[in-house]
N, C-alpha and C positions, 0 to 999 in steps of 0.2 A: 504493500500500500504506500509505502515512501517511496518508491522510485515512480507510482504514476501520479503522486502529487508533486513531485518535483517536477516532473513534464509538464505535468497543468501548469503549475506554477512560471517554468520557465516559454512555456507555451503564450501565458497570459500578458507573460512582460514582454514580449517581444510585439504578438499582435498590439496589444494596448500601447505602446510604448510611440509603437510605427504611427499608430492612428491618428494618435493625438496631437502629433507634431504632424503629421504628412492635412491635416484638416488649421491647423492654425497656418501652415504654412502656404496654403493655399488658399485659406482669408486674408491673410495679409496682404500675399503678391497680386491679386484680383482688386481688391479694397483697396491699395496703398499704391501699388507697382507698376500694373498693368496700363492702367487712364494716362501715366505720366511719357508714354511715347511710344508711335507706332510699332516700335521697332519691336515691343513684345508678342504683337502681334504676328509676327512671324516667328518670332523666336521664344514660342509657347513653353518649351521645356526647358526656362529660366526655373519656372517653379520648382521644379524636378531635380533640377540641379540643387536647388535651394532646399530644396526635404531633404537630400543627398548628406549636402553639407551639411547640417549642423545634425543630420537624423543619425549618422553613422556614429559623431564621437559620443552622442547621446546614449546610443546602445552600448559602445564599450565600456562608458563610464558606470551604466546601469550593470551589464557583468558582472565587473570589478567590484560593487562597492554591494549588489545583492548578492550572488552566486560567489563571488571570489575570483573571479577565474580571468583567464587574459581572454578575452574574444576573438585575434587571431588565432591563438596556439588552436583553441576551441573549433575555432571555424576551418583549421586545418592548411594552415597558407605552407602550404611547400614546394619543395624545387620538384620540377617535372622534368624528365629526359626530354631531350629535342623528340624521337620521335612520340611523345606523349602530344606535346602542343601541335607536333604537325596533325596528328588524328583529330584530336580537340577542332584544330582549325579547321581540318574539311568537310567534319562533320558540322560545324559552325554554317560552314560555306553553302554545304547542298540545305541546310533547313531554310539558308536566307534567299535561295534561288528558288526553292520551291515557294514559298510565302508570296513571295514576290508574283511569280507567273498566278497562285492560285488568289491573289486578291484583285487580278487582273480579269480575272473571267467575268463576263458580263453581269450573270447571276450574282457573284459575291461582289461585284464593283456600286452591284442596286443598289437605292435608297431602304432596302431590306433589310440589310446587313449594313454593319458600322466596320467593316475591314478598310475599308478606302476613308473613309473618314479618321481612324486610327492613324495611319500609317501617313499620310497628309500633313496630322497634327505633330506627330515626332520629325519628320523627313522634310519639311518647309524648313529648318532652322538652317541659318548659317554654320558654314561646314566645320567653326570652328567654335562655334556652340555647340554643336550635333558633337562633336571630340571630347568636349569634357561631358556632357551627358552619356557618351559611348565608356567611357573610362570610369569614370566616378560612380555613375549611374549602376552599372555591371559590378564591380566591385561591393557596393552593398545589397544589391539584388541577390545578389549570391550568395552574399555573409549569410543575408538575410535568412532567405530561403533552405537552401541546400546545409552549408557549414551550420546553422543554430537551429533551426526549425525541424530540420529534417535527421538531424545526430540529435534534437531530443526525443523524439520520437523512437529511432530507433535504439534507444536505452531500455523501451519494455518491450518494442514491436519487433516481427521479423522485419528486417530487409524492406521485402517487396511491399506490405503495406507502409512504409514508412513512408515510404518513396510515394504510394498513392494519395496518400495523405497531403503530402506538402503539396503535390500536383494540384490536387482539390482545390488546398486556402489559394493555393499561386493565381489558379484562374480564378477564384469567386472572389479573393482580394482586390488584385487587379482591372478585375473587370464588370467587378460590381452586379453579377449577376446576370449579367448579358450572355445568353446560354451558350451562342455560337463563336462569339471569342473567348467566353470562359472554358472550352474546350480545345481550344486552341491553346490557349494557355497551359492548360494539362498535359496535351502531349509536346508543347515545348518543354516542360517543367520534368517530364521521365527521362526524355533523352537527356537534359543536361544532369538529372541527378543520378543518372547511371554511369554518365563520363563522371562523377565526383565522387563513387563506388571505387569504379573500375579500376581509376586511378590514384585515388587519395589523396586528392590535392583540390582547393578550393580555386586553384589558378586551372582546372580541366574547363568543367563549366563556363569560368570567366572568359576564357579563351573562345571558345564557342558561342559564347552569346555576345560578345566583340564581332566576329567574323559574320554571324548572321547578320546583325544587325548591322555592321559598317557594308555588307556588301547588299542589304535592302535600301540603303541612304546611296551608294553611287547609282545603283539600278533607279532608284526612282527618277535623279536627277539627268544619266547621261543614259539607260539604258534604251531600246529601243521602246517606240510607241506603237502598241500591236494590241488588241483585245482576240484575235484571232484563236479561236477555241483550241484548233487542231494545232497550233504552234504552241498554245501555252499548256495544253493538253504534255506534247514531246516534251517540254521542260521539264514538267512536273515530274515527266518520267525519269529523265533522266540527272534530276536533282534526287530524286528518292532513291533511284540506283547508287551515289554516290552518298546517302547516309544510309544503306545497306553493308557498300563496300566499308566506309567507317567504320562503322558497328561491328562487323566481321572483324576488322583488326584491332578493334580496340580490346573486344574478348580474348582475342590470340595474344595480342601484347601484355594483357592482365598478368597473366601470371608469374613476366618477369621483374613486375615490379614488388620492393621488399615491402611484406607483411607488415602490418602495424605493432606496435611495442600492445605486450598483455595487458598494459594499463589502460589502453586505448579502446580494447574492443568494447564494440557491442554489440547487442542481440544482432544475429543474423540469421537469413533463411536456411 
């Protein structure tokens, strides 16, 4: 009963924690920020950035001074072999070519769907706004999710529901309920919390959702303009081919990365 009140508990502090600050901080810059020049208007994920900042030292200081504990060691920041980050990255690479071509389709571009509305709102920003939101952004999304949420979890759970779990809060967090991007969110959220398994490092993940997401930002701006079903149709294929082939080696590469210290484990499937 102590170890699934500790998960509540660290469960609690991280949701609540996120909340509270990602909602003032989005009153502020709206109320304060926004009216004072167009220029946020394009460059919407000021906000974002601004939860970023100040959300992140907020949560390690919350660690350190509730739980004890350092939040990267916790969130597991370690060095990855180069061929670790090349996998990381391609598999990075085919999630953001496929998103791309599939928010392109006619159907998911409607006013039915909020996918081209999404992707509009993050990918309008100047390229060098869009780089500390790629950076900074990524780096706690991660902490967040995968390194804190998803290692308390798996303290009582197996593995595989660990990982479904965080998939869940990632999409109903994020997307507030919107069913068709809250699933989207889900199976972005497995694929990177298997690369954060597989490989035991909070920089897999990071790496991967860097690579998607900076290569959905060049495609939107310089990539071709095509809605062409049976071309984006071939994409899709052959972006999901290329997070197959990933996935294929990132399994086969698993096992020659070194095990974690007995202090470290937890529950697994």
């Amino acid at each position: 009963m102590k170890a699934w009140g500790m998960m509540l508990a660290r469960a609690a502090v991280v949701i609540g924690l996120y909340f509270a600050w990602f909602f003032t901080a989005t009153t502020l810059f709206f109320d304060y920020v926004y009216p004072r020049s167009t220029w946020f208007e394009q460059n919407t994920v000021t906000v974002i950035i601004l939860n970023d900042l100040v959300g992140l030292p907020l949560m390690v200081l919350a660690w350190r001074f509730i739980f004890k504990e350092n939040l990267f060691k916790a969130a597991k920041f370690r060095v990855m072999s180069g061929k670790s980050v090349a996998i990381a990255l391609w598999i990075g690479l085919g999630a953001g070519l496929f998103t791309v071509a599939f928010s392109r389709l006619p159907a998911i571009a409607s006013d039915e769907y909020k996918f081209r509305e999404l992707f509009d709102y993050l990918n309008r920003a100047e390229w060098y706004v869009f780089l500390i939101f790629l950076i900074l952004g990524n780096i706690y999304k991660e902490t967040l999710f995968r390194g804190i949420l998803m290692n308390t979890f798996r303290r009582v759970l197996p593995v595989w529901t660990a990982i479904v779990i965080q998939g869940v809060l990632y999409g109903a967090l994020f997307f507030f309920g919107d069913i068709p991007l809250s699933l989207y969110g889900f199976l972005g959220a497995v694929i990177f919390a298997l690369l954060y398994v597989w490989f035991k490092s909070i920089w897999a993940p990071i790496a991967a959702q860097v690579a998607c997401q900076g290569s959905q930002y060049l495609l939107w701006h310089y990539g071709p303009e095509t809605t062409d079903v049976s071309v984006m149709s071939i994409v899709m294929a052959t972006a999901a081919a290329m997070i197959t082939i990933g996935i294929f080696l990132a399994v086969k590469h698993r096992s020659s990365i070194s095990p974690r210290p007995p202090s470290e484990a937890v529950k697994s499937a």
